[in-house]
Each structure stands twice: as structure tokens, then as C-alpha cells.
TIPA-526659 format. One record per atom (N, C-alpha, C, O): x, y, z; residue number from 1; atom name; residue in one letter. Coordinates in Angstrom, 1 decimal. Each point is the difference from the previous one (the first is absolute). Example, Ala and Ser with C-alpha at 12.3 -4.5 7.8 and 13.67 -1.06 7.14 Angstrom:
BEGIN
13.2  -5.7  7.8  1  N  a
-0.9  1.2  0.0  1  CA  a
0.9  1.2  0.0  1  C  a
1.0  0.0  0.7  1  O  a
-1.4  1.1  -1.4  2  N  s
0.9  1.1  0.0  2  CA  s
-0.8  1.1  0.8  2  C  s
0.5  1.1  0.1  2  O  s
***
This chain:
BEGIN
104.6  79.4  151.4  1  N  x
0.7  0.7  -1.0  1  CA  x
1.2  -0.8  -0.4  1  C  x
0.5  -0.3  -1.1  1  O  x
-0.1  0.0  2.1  2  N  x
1.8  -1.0  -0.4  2  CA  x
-0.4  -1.4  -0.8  2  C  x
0.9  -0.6  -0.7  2  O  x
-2.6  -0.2  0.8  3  N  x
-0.4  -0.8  -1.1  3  CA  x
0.2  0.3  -1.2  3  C  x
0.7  -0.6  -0.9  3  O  x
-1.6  1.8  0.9  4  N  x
-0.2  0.3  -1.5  4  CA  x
1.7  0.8  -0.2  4  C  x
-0.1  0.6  -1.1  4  O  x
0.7  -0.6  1.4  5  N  x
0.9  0.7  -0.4  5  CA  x
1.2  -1.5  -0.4  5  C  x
0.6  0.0  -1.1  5  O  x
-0.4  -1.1  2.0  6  N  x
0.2  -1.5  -0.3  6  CA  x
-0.5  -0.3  -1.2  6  C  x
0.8  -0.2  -0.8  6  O  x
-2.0  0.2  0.6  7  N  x
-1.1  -0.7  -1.7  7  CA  x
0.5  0.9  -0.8  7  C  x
0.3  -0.6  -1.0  7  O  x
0.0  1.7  0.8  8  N  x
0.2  0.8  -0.8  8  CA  x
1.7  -0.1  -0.7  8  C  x
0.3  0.2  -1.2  8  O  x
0.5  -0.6  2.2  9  N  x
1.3  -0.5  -0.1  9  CA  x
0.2  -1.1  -0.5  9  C  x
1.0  -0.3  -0.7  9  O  x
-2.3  -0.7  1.1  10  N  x
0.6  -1.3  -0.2  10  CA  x
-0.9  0.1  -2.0  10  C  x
0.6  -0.7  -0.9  10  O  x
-1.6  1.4  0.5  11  N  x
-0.1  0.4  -1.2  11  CA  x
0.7  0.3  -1.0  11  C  x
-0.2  -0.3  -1.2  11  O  x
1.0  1.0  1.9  12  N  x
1.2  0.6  -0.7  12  CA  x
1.3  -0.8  -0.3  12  C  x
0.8  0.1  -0.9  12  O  x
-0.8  -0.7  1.9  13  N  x
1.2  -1.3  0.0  13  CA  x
-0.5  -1.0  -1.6  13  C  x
0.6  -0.4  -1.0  13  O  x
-1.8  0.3  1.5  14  N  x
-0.9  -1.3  -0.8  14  CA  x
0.0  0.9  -1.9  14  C  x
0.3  -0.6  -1.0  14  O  x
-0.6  1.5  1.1  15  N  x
0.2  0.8  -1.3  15  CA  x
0.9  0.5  -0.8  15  C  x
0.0  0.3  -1.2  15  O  x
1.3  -0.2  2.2  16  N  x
1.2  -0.1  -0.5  16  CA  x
0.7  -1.4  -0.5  16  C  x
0.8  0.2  -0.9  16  O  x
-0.9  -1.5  1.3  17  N  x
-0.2  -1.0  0.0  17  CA  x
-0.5  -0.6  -0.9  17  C  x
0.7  -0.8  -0.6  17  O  x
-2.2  1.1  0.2  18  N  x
-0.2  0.0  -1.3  18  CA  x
0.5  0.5  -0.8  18  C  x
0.3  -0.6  -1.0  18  O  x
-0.2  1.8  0.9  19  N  x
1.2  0.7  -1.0  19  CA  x
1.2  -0.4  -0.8  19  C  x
0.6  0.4  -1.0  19  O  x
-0.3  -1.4  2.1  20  N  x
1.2  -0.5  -0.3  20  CA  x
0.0  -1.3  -0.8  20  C  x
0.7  -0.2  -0.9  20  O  x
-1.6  -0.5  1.3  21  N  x
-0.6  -0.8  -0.8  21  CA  x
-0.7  0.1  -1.3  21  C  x
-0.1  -0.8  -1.0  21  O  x
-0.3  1.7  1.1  22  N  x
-0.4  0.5  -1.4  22  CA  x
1.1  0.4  -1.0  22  C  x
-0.1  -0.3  -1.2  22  O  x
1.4  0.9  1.8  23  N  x
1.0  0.5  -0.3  23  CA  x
0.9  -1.3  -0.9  23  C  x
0.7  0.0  -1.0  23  O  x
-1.0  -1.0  2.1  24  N  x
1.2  -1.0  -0.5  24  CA  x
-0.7  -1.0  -1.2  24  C  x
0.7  -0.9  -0.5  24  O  x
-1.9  1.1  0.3  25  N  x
-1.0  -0.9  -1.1  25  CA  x
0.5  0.9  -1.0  25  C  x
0.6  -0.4  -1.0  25  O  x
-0.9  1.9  1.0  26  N  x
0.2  0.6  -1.3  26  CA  x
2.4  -0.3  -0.1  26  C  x
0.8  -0.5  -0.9  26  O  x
-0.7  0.6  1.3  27  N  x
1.5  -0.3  -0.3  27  CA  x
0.1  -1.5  -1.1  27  C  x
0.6  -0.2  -1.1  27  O  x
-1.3  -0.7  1.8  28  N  x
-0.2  -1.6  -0.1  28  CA  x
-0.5  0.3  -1.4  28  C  x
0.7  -0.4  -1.0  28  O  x
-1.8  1.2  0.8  29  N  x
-1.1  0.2  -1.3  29  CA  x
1.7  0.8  -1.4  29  C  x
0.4  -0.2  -1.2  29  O  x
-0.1  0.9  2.2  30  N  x
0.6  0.8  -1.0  30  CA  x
1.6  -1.3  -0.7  30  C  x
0.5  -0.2  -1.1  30  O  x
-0.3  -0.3  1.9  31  N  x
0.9  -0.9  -0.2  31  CA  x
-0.9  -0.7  -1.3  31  C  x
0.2  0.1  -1.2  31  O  x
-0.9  -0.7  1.8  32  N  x
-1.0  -1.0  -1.1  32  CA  x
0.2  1.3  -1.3  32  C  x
1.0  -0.3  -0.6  32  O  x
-1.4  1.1  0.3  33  N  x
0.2  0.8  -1.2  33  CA  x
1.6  0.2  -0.7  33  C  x
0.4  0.1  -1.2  33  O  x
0.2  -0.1  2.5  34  N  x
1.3  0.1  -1.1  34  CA  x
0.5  -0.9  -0.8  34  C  x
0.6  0.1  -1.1  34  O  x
-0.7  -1.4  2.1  35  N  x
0.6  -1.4  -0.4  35  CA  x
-0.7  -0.7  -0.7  35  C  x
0.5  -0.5  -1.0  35  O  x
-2.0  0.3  1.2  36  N  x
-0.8  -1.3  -0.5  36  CA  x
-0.8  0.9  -1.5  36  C  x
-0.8  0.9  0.2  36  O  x
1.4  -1.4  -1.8  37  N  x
-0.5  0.7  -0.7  37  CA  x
-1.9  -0.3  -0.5  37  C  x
-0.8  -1.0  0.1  37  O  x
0.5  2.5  -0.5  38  N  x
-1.6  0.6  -0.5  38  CA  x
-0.8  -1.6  -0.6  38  C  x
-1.3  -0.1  0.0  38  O  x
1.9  -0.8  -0.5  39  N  x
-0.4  -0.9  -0.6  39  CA  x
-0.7  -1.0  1.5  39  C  x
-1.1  -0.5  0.3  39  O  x
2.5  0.4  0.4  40  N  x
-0.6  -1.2  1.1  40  CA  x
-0.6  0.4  0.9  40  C  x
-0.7  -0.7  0.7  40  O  x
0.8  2.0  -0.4  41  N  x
-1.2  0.3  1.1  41  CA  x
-1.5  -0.1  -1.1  41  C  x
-0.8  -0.8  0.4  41  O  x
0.6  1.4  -1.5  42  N  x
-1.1  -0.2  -0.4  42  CA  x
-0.7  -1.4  0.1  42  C  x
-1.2  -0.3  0.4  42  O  x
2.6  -1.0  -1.0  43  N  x
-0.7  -1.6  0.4  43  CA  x
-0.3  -0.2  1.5  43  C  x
-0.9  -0.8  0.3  43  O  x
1.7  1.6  1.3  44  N  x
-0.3  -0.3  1.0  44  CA  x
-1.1  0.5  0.1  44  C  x
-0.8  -0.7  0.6  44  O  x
0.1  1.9  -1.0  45  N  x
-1.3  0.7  0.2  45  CA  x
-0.8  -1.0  -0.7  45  C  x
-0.8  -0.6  0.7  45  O  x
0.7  0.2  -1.9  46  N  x
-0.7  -1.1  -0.7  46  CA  x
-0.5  -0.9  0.8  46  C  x
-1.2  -0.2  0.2  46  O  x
2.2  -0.5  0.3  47  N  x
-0.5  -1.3  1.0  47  CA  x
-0.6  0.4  1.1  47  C  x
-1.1  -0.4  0.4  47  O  x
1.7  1.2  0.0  48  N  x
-0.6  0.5  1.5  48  CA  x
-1.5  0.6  0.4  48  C  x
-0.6  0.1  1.1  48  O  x
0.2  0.2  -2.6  49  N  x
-1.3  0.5  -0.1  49  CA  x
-0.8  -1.2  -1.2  49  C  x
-1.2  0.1  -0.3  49  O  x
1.7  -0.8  -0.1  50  N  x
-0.9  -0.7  -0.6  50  CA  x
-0.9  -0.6  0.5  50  C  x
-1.0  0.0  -0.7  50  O  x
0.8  -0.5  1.6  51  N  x
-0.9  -0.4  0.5  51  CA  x
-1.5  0.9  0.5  51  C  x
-1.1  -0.3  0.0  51  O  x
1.7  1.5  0.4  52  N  x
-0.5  0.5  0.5  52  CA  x
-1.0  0.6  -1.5  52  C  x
-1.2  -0.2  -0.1  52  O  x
1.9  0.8  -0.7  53  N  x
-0.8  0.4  -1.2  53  CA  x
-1.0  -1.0  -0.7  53  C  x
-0.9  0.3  -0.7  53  O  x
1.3  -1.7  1.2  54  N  x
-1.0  -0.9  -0.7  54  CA  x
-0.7  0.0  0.7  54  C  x
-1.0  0.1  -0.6  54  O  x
0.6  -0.2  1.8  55  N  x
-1.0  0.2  0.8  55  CA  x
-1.2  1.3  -0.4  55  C  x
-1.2  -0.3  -0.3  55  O  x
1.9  2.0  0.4  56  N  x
-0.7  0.7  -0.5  56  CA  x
1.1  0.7  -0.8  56  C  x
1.0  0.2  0.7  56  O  x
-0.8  0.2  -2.1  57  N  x
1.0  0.5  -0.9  57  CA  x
-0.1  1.8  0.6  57  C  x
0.9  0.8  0.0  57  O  x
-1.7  -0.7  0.3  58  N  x
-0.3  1.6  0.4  58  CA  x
0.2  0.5  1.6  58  C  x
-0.4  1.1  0.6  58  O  x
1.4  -2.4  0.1  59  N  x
0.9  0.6  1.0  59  CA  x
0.4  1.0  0.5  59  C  x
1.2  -0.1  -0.1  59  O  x
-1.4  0.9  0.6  60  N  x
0.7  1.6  -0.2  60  CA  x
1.5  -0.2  0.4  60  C  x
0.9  0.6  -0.6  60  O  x
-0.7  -1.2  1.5  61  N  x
1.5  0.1  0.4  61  CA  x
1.2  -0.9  -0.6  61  C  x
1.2  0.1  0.0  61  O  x
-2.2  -1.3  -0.8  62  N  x
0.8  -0.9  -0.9  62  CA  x
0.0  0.6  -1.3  62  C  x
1.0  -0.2  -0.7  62  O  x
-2.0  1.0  0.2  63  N  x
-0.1  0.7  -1.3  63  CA  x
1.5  1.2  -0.1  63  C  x
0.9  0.2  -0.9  63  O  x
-1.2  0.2  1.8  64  N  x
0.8  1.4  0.3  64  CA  x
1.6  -0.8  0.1  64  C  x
1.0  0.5  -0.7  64  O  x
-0.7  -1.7  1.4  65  N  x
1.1  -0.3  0.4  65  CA  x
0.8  -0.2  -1.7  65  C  x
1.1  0.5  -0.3  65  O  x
-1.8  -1.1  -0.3  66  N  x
0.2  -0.5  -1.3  66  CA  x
0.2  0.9  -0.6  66  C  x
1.1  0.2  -0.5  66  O  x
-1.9  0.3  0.3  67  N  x
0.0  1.6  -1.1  67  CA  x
1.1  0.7  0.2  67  C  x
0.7  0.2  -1.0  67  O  x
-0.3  0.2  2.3  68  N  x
1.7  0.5  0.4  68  CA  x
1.1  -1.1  -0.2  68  C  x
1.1  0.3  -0.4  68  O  x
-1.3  -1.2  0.7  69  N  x
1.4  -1.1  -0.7  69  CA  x
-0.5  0.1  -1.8  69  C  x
0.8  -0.5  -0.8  69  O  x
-1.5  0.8  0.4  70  N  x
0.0  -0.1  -1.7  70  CA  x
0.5  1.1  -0.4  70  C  x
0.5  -0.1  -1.1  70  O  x
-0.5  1.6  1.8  71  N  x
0.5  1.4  -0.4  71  CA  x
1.1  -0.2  0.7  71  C  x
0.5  1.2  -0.1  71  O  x
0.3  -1.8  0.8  72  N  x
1.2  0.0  0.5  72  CA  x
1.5  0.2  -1.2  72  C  x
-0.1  -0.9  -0.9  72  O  x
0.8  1.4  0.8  73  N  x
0.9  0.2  -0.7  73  CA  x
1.3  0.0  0.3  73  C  x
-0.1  0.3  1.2  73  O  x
1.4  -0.3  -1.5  74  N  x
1.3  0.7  0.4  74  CA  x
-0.1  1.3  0.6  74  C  x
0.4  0.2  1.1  74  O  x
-0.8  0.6  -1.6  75  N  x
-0.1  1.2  0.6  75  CA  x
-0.7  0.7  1.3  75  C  x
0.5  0.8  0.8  75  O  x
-2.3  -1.7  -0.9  76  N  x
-0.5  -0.1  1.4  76  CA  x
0.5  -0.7  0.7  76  C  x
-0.1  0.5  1.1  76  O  x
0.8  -1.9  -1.3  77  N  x
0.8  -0.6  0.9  77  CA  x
1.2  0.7  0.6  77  C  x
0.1  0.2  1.2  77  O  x
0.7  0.1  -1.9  78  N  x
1.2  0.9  0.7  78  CA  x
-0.7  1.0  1.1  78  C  x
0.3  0.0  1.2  78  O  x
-1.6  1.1  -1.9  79  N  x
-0.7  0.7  1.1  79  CA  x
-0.2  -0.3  1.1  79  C  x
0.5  0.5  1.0  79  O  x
-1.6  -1.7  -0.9  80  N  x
-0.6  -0.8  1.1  80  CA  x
1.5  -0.2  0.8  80  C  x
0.1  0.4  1.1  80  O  x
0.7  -0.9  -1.8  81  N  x
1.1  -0.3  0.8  81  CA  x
0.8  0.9  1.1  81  C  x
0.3  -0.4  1.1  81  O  x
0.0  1.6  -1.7  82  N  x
0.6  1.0  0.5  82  CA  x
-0.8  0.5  0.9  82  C  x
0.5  0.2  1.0  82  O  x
-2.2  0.2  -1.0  83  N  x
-0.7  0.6  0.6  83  CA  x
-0.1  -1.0  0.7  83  C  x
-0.3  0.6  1.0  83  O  x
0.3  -1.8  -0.5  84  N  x
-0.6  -0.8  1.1  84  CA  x
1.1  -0.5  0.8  84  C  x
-0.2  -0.2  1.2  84  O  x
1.8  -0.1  -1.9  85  N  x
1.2  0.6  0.9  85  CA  x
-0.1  0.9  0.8  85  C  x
-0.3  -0.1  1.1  85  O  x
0.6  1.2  -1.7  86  N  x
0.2  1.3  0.6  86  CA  x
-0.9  -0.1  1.3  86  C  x
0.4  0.2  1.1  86  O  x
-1.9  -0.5  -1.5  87  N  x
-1.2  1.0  0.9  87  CA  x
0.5  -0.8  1.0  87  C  x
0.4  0.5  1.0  87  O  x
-0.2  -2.1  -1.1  88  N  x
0.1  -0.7  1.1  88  CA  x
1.2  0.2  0.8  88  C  x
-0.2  0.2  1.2  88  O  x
1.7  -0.1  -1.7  89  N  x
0.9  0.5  0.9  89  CA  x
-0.2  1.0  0.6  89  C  x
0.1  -0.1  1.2  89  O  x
-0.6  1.6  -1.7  90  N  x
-0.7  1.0  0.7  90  CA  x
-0.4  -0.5  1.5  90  C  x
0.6  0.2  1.0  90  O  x
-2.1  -1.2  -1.6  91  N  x
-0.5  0.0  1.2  91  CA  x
0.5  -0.8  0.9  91  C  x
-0.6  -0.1  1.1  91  O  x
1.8  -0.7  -1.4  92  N  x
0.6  -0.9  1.2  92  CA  x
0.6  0.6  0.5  92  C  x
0.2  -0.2  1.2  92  O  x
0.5  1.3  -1.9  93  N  x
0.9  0.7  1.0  93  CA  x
-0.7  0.7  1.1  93  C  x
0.3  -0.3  1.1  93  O  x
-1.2  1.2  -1.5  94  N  x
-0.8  0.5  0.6  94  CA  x
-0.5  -1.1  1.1  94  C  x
0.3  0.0  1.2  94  O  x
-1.1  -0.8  -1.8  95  N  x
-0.6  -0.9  1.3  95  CA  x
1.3  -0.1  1.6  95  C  x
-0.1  0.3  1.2  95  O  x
1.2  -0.7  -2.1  96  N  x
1.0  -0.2  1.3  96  CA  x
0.5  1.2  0.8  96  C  x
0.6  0.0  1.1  96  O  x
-0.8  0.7  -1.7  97  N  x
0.6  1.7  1.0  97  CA  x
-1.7  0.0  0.8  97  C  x
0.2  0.5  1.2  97  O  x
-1.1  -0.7  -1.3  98  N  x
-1.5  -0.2  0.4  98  CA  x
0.1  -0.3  1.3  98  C  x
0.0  0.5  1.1  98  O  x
0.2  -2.2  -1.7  99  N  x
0.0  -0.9  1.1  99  CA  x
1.0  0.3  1.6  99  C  x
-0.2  -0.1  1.2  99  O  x
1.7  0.8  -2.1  100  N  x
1.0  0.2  0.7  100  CA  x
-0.1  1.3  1.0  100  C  x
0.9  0.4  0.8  100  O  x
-2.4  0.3  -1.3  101  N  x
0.2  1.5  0.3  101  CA  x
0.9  1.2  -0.2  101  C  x
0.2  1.1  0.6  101  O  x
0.4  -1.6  -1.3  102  N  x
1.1  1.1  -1.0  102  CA  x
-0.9  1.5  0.0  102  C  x
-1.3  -0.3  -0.1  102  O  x
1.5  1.0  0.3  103  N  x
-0.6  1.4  -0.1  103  CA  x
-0.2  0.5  -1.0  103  C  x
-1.1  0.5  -0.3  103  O  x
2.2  -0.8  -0.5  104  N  x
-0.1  0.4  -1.8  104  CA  x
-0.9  -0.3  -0.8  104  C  x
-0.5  0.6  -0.9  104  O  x
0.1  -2.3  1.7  105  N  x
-1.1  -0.8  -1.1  105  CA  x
-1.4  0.6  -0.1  105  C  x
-0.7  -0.2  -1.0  105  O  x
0.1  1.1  2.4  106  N  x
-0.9  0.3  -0.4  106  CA  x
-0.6  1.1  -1.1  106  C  x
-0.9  -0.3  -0.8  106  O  x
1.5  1.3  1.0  107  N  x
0.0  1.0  -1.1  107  CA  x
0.3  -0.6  -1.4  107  C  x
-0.5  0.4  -1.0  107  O  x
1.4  -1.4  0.9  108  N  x
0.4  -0.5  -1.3  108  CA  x
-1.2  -0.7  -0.8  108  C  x
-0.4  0.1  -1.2  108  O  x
-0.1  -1.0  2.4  109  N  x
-1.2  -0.5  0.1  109  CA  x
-1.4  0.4  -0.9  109  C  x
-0.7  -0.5  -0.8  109  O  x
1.0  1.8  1.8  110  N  x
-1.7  0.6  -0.7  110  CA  x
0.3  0.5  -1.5  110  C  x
-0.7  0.0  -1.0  110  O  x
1.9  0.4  1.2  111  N  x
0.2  0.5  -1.5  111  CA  x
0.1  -0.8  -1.1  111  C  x
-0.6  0.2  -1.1  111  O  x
1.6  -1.4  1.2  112  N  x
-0.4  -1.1  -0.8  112  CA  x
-1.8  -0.7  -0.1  112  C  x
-0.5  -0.1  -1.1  112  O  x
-0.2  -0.2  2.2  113  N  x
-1.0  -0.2  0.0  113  CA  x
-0.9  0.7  -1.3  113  C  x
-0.7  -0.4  -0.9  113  O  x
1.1  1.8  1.6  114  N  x
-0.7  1.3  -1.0  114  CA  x
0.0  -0.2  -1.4  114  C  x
-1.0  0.4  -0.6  114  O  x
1.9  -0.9  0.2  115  N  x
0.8  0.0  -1.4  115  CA  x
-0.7  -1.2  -0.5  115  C  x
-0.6  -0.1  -1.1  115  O  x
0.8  -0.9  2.1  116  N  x
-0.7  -0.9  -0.8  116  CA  x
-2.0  0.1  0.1  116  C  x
-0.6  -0.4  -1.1  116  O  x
0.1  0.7  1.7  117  N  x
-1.3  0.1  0.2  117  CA  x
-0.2  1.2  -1.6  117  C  x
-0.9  -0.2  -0.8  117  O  x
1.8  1.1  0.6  118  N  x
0.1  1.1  -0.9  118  CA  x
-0.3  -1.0  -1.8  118  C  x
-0.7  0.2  -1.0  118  O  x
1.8  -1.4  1.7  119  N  x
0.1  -0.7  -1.4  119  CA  x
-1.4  -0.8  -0.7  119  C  x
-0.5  -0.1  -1.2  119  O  x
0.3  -0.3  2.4  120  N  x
-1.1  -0.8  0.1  120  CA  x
-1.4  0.6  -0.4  120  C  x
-1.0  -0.6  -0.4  120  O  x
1.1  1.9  0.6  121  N  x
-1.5  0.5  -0.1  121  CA  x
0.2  0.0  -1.7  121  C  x
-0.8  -0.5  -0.8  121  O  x
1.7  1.1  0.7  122  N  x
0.7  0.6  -1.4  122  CA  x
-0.5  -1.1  -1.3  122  C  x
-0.5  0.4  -1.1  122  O  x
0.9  -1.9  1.6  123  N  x
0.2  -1.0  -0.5  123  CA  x
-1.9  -0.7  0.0  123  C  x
-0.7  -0.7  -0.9  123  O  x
0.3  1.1  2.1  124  N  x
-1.6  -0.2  -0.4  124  CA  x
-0.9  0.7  -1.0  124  C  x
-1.1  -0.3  -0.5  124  O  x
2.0  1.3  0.5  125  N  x
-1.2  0.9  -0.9  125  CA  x
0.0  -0.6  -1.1  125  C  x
-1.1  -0.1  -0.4  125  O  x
2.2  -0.6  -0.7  126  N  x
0.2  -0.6  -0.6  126  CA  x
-0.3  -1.4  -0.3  126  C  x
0.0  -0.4  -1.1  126  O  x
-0.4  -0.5  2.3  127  N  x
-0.4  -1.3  0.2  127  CA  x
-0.8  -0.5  0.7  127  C  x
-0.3  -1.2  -0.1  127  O  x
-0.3  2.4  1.2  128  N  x
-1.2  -0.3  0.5  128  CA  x
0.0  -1.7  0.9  128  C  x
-0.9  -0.9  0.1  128  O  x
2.1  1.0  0.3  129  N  x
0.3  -1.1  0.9  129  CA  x
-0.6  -0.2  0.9  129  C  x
-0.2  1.1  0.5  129  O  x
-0.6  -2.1  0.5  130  N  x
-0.4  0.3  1.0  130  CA  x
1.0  -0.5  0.9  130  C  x
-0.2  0.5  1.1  130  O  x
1.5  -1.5  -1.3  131  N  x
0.6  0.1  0.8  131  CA  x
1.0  1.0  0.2  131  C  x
0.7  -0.1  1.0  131  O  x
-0.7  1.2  -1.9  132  N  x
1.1  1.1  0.2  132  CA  x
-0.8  0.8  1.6  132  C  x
0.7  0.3  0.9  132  O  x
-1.7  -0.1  -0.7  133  N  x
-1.1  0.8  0.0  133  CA  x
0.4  -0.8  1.8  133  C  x
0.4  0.7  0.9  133  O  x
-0.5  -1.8  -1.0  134  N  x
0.2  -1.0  1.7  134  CA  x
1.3  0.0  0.2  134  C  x
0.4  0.2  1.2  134  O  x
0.6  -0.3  -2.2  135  N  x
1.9  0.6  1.0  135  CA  x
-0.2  1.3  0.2  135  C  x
0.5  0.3  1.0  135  O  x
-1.3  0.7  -1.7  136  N  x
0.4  1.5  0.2  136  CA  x
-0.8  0.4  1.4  136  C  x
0.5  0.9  0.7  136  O  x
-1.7  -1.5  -0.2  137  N  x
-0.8  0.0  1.1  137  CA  x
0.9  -0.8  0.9  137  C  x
-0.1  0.4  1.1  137  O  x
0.7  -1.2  -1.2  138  N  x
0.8  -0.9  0.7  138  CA  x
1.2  1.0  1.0  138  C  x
0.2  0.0  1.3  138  O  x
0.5  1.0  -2.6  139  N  x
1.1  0.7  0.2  139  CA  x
-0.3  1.2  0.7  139  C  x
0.9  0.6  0.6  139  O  x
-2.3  -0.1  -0.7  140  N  x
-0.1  1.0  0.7  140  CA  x
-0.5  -0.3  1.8  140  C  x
0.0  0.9  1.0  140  O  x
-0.4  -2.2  -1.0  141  N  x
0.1  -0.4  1.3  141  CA  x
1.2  -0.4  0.7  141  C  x
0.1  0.1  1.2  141  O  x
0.9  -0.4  -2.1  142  N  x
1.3  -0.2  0.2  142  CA  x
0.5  1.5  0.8  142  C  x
0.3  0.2  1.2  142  O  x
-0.4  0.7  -2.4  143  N  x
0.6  1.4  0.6  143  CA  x
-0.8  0.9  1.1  143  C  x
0.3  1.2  0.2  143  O  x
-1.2  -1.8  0.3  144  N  x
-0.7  0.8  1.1  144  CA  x
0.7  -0.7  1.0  144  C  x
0.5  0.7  1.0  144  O  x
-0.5  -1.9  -1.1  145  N  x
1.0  -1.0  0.8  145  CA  x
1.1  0.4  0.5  145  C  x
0.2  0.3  1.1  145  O  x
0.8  -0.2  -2.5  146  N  x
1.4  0.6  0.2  146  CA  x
0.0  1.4  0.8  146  C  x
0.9  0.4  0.8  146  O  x
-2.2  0.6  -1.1  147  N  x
0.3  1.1  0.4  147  CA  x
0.1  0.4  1.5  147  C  x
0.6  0.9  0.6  147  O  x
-1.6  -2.1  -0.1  148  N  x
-0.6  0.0  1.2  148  CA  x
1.4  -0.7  1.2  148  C  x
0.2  0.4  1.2  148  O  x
0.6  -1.8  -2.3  149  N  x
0.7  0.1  1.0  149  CA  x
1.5  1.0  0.2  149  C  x
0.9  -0.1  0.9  149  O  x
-1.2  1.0  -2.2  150  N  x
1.4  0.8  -0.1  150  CA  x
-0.1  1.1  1.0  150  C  x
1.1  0.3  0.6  150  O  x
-2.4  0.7  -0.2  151  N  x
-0.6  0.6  0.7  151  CA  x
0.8  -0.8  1.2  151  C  x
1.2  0.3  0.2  151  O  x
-1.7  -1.3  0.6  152  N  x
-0.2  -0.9  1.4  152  CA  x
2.1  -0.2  -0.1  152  C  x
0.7  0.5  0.9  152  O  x
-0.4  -0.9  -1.5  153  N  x
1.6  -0.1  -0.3  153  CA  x
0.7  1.1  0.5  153  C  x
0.9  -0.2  0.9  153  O  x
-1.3  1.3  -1.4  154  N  x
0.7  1.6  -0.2  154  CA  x
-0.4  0.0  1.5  154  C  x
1.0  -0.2  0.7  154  O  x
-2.2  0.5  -0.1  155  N  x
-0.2  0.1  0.9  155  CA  x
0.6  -0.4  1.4  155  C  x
-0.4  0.5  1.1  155  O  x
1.1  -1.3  -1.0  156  N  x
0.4  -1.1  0.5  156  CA  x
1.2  0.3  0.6  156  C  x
0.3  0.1  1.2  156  O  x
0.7  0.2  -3.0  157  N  x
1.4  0.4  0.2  157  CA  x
0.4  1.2  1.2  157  C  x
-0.6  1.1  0.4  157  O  x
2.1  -2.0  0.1  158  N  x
0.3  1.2  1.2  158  CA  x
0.5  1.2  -1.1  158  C  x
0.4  -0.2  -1.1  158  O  x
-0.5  1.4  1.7  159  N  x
0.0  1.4  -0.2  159  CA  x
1.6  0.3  0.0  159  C  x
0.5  -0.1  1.1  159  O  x
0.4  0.5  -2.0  160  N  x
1.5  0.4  0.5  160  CA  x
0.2  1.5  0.9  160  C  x
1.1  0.3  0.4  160  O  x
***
């Protein structure tokens, strides 16, 4: 029992972890939106997939990448921006109350988690993402995680 109860910890360590890494790309991503203007990301996607499109022009992930730098705008940019800030400091904050066992972080946790999995579904119905579809399956492994070690935490605490 104290194995599986170790792997399950060390899962959760490893999944918060990733979280946070995920966390600090979308910050990185959202930066790239505010600062670098709709024009030159569209020429960095250009190069970046050229190659790849001359090989086969019907790409799906080079098609797609392009197609969103060509509908990019002021306005989706400012969005992208704000939405990939935010989610990301969210989740760093969160990650670090996690990591630190802050008590607070868990419940905040699932609730933010919630919210975002909420957004995500919301936002597939609309786009039929398959990667929205692998963070939202991602996140709810995350929060069985969180819940499991918030349970084992509480449990733990001395009694006043």
C-alpha cells in the first residue's frame, strides 16, 4: 500500500510540474502576442511551415498553423494575450501553493482547474479541437490528483 500510495505522489508531483510548464509557455506565448505584431508572426509561421507545406500542402498542423496567423488581428491578439497571461499566472500561482502544500491551493485548484476544463469544453464545441479535448483529459487527471492528495494532506494535519 505505501508503494502505490509513493507512485501516486510521485504522479502528482510530476503533473503539477507539468502544469507549470505548461503554465510558463502559455505566459511566453501570451507575451509573443502582445509585443511581436499579427504581421510577423504570420512571416514566422510562413517559414516555419514552408517547408513542410511543400512537401505535402494539406499538412493538418501546418495548414491550421497558417490559417490562424492569417485570421490573427489586433483584437484576437490583445485576446490571445490577456487569456494566455492570465490562465498562465493562475496556474503558476497555483502550481507553487501545490508544490509548497499550501492548503488553500487545493480547493483553489480544483476550482480553477473546473473553470478551465468548463472553458475548454465550451470552446470545442465551437472548434472541435482535438487538442482542447487532450488538456481537458489532461486536467481532469490533474484534479483527481489534486483531490487525492488534498484528502491524504487534511488527513495528516494535527487536530487542535
Amino acid at each position: 500500500m505505501q508503494v502505490t500510495e509513493h507512485r501516486i505522489h510521485q504522479a502528482f508531483q510530476l503533473s503539477v510540474l507539468l502544469k507549470g510548464l505548461h503554465a510558463l509557455t502559455e505566459i511566453v506565448g501570451g507575451l509573443v502576442f502582445y509585443f511581436v505584431p499579427a504581421p510577423m508572426i504570420l512571416h514566422w509561421v510562413n517559414i516555419v511551415t514552408q517547408e513542410e507545406l511543400t512537401e505535402d500542402p494539406r499538412d493538418f498542423v501546418a495548414t491550421h498553423l497558417v490559417s490562424a496567423a492569417q485570421h490573427l488581428s489586433g483584437g484576437t491578439e490583445a485576446f490571445y494575450a490577456f487569456y494566455l497571461i492570465s490562465h498562465g499566472l493562475i496556474k503558476v500561482v497555483l502550481v507553487a501553493g501545490l508544490l509548497r502544500e499550501k492548503l488553500i491551493a487545493y480547493p483553489l485548484s480544483l476550482i480553477a482547474l473546473g473553470g478551465f476544463i468548463a472553458y475548454q469544453l465550451y470552446r470545442y464545441s465551437y472548434t472541435h479541437s482535438f487538442g482542447l479535448i487532450v488538456l481537458t483529459v489532461f486536467d481532469l487527471i490533474v484534479i483527481v490528483l489534486v483531490w487525492h492528495e488534498w484528502r491524504l494532506l487534511r488527513k495528516h494535519l494535527p487536530v487542535d
